[in-house]
C-alpha positions as CSV (number, residue, x, y, z in Angstrom):
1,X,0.0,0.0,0.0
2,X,0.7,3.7,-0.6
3,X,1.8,5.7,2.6
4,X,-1.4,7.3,1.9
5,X,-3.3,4.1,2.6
6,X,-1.3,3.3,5.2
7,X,-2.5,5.9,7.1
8,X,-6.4,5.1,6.4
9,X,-7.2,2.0,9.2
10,X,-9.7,0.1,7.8
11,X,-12.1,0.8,10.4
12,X,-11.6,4.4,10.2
13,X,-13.9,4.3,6.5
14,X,-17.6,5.0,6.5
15,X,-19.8,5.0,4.0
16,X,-22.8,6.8,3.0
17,X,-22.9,8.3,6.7
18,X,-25.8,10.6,7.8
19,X,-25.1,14.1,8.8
20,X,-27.4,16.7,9.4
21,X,-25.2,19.4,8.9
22,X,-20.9,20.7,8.4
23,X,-20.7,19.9,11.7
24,X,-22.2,16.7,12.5
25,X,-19.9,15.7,9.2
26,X,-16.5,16.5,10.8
27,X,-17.6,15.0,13.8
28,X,-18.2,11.7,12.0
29,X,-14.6,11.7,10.7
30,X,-12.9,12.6,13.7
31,X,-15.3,10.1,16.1
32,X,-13.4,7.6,12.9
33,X,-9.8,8.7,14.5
34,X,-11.0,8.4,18.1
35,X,-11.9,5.0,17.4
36,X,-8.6,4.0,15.6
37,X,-7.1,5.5,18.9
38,X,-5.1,8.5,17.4
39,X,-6.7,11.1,18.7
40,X,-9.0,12.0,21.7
41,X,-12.4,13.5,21.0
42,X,-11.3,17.1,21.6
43,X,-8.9,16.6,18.5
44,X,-12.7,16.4,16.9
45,X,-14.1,19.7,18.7
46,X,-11.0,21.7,17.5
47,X,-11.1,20.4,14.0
48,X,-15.1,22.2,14.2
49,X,-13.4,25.4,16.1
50,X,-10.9,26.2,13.7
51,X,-14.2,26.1,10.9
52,X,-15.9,28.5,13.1
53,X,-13.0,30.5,13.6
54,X,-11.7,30.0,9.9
55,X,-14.3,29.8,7.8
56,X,-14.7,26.5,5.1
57,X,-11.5,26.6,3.9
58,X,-11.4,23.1,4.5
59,X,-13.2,22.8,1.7
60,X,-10.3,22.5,-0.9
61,X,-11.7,20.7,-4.4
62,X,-15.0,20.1,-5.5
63,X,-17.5,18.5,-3.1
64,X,-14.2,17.1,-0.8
65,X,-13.4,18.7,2.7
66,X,-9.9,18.2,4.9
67,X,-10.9,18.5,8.3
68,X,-8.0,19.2,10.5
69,X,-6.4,21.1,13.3
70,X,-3.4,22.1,14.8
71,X,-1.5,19.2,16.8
72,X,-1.8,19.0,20.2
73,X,-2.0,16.4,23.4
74,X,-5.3,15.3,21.8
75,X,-3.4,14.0,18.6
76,X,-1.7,10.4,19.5
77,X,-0.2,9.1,16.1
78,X,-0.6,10.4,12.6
79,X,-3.8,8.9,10.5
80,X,-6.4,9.6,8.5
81,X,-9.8,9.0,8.3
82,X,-12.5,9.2,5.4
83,X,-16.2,9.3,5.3
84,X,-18.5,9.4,2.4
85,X,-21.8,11.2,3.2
86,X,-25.1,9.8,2.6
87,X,-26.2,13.3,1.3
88,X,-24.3,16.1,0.5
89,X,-24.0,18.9,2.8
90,X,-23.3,22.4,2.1
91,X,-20.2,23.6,4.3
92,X,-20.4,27.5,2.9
93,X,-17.8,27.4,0.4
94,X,-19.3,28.6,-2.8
95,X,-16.7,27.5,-5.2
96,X,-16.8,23.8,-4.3
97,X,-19.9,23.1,-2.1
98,X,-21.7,20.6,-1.8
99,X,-19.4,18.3,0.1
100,X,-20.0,14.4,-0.3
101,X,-16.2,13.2,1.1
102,X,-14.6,14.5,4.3
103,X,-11.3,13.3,5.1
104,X,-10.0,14.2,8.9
105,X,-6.3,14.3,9.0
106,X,-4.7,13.8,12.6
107,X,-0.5,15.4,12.3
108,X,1.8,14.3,15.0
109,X,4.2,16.4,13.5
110,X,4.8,19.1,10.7
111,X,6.5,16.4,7.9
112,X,5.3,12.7,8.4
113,X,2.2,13.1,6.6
114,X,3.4,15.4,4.1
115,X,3.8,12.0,1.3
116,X,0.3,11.4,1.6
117,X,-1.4,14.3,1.1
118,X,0.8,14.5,-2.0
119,X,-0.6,11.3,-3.1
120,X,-4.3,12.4,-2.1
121,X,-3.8,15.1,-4.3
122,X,-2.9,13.1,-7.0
123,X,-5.5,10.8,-6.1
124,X,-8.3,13.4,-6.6
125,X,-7.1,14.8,-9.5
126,X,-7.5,12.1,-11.6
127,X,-11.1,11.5,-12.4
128,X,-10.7,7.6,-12.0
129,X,-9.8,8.1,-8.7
130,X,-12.6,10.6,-8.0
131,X,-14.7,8.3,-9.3
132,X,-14.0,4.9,-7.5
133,X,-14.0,7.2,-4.2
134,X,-17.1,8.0,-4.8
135,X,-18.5,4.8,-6.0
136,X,-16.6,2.4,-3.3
137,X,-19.0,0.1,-1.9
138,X,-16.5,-1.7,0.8
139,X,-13.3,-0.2,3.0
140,X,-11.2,-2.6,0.6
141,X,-12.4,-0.5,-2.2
142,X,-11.4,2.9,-0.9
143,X,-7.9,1.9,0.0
144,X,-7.1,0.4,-3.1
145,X,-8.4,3.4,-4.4
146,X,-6.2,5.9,-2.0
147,X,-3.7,3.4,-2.8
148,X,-3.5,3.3,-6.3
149,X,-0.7,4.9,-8.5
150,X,-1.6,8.3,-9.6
151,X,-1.9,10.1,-12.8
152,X,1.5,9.5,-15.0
153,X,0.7,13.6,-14.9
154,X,-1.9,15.7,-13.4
155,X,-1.2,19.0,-15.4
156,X,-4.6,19.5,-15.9
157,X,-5.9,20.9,-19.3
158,X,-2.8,23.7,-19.7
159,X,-0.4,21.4,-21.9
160,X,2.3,23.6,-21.1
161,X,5.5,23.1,-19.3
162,X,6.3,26.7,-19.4
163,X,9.5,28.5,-19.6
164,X,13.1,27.1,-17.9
165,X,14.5,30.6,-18.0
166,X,15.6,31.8,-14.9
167,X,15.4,35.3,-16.0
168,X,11.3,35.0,-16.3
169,X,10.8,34.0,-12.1
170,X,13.4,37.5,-11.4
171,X,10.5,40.4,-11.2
172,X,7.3,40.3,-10.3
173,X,4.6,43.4,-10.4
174,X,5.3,45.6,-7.2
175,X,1.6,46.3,-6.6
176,X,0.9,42.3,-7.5
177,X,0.3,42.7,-11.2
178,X,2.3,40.9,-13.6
179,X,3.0,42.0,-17.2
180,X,1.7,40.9,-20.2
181,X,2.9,37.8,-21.1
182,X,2.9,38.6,-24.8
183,X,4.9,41.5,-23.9
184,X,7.9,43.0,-25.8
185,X,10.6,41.6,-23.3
186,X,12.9,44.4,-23.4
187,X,10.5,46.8,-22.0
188,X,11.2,46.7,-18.4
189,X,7.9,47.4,-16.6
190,X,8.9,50.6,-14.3
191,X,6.6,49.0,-11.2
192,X,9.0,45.3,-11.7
193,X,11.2,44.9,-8.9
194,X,13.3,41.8,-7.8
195,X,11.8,38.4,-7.2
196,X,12.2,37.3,-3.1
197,X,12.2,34.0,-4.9
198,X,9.3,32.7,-2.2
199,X,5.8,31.6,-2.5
200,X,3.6,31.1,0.9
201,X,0.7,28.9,0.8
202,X,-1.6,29.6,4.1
203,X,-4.1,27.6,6.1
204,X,-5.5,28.2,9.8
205,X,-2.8,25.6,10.8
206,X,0.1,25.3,8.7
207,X,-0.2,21.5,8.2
208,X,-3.1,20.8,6.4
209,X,-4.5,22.6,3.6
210,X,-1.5,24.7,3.0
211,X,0.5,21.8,2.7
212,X,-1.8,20.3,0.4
213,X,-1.5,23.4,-2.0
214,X,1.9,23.7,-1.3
215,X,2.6,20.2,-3.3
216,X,0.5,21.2,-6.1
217,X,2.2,24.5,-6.6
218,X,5.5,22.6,-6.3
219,X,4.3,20.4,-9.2
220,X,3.5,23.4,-11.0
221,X,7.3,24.7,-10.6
222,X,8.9,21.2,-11.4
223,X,6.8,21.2,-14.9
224,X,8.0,24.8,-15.4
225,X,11.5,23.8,-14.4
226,X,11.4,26.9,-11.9
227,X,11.7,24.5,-9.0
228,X,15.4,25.6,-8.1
229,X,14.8,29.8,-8.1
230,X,11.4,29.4,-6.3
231,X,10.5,27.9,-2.7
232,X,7.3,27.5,-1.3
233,X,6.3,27.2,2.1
234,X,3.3,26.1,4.1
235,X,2.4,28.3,6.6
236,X,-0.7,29.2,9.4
237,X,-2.4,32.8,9.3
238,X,-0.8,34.3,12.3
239,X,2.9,33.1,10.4
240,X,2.0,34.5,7.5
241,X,1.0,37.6,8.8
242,X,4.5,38.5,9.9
243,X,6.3,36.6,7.1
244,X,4.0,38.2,3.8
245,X,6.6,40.9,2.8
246,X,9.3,38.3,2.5
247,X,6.9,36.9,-0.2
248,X,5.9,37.2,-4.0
249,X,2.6,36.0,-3.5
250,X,0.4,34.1,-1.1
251,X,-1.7,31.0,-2.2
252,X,-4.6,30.5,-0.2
253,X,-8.2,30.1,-0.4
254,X,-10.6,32.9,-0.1
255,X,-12.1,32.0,3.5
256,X,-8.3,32.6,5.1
257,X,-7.8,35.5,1.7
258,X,-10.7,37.3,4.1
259,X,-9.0,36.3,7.4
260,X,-5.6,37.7,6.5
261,X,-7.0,41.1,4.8
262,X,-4.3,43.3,3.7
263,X,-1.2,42.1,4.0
264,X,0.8,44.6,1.9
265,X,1.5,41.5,-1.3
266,X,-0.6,39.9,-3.3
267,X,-2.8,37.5,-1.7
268,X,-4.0,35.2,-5.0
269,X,-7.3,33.0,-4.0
270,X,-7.3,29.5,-5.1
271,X,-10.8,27.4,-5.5
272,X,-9.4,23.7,-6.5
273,X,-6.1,23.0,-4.7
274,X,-6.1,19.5,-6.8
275,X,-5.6,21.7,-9.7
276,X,-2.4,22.6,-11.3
277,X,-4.0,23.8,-14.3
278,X,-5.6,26.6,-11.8
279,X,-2.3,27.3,-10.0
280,X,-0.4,27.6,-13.3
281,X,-2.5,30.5,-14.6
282,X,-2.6,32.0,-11.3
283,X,1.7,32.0,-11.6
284,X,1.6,33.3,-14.8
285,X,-0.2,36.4,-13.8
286,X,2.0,36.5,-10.7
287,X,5.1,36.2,-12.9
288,X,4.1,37.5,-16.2
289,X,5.1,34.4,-18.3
């Protein structure tokens, strides 16, 4: 099995669960990690607190939520846990609502489950894998499909690898906006100033979402061949905060875009973080390729 699967106990798998509401549906995941023993149940009620205090960002593809929250006492080992609602249930994020799957991820640490959500971001990305998620009729059937090799590539519709040269990730727009990318290169836009070479991807945490969208982006880069004159970073609101000036651009989704308000660089809202084809038009603008 795939470290992603590893993660998923069999017994931590539900399908077509009942849930009255966004709530009652993060609760069902995170009673799943309780049971598996690697959490306690107030894991479960902070996973619901950071919502409330967050917004749905959670809510990072179409009709799929993370649940998550920071690490704490309450988290005993790393795992994951999956549910498939019996309905879906509108969690308030416009762009991908209604939500059928919630996943509740359980970090003992910032890097150990970082391989798997890079896998489940592969997974959903690939429409075959969407699909036997969402057509699973046994826990055998949703690990295989978590376990499963992903896409041979995930670009997405784009077809382009993008530029290698260096020279296009130096300036970026110093009010955020990028020039044109059919632009006559040896016009040097008067606002361009130099690149700070980093990319922040935020989340209420740090460990979930962000991370999720930081492998994506990264994927992005390595198509591009940019990967070597650009670093992203995953990083919580508070973090990012006090860290946005060091940045070109922050990737995030609009519930924490709203949280973090004006942060004095460009702040650039992402709806699908399964999708590089999204994320590579969203760098273009950035970077004006």
């Amino acid at each position: 099995m795939s470290q992603l699967s590893d993660l998923v106990d069999p017994s931590a798998i539900l399908l077509d669960a009942p849930a009255q509401d966004w709530r009652a549906a993060i609760r069902r995941s995170g009673d799943l990690l309780v049971s598996v023993d690697a959490t306690t149940s107030s894991y479960t009620d902070a996973m619901i607190r950071t919502v409330e205090e967050h917004g749905p960002y959670i809510v990072i593809a179409p009709g799929f939520a993370l649940a998550h929250a920071r690490p704490d006492e309450s988290v005993l080992r790393t795992a994951l846990s999956f549910v498939r609602l019996a309905e879906p249930i509108p969690f308030g994020n416009a762009a991908n609502d209604p939500v059928t799957l919630v996943m509740a991820l359980a970090a003992a640490d910032s890097s150990a489950h970082q391989a798997a959500l890079a896998a489940l971001a592969g997974v959903l990305a690939d429409p075959a894998g969407r699909r036997a998620l969402d057509s699973a009729s046994t826990p055998s059937e949703v690990l295989a499909a978590l376990g499963a090799d992903g896409p041979a590539d995930a670009t997405g519709s784009t077809g382009s690898t993008g530029s290698t040269d260096a020279s296009m990730a130096a300036t970026a727009g110093a009010d955020g906006s990028a020039a044109s990318a059919d632009s006559d290169p040896a016009v040097v836009d008067p606002d361009a100033v130099p690149s700070k070479n980093l990319i922040l991807t935020v989340c209420g945490n740090g460990l979930g979402t962000s991370l999720f969208l930081k492998n994506t982006a990264e994927q992005v880069l390595d198509r591009w061949g940019w990967s070597s004159y650009l670093d992203i970073q995953a990083t919580d609101t508070i973090s990012a905060k006090g860290r946005a000036k060091e940045a070109d651009v922050i990737l995030t989704s609009g519930a924490i875009a709203d949280t973090l308000g004006d942060v004095g660089v460009r702040v650039e809202i992402i709806e699908n973080f399964t999708s590089q084809a999204e994320i590579d038009a969203v760098l273009r603008r950035v970077y004006a390729v």
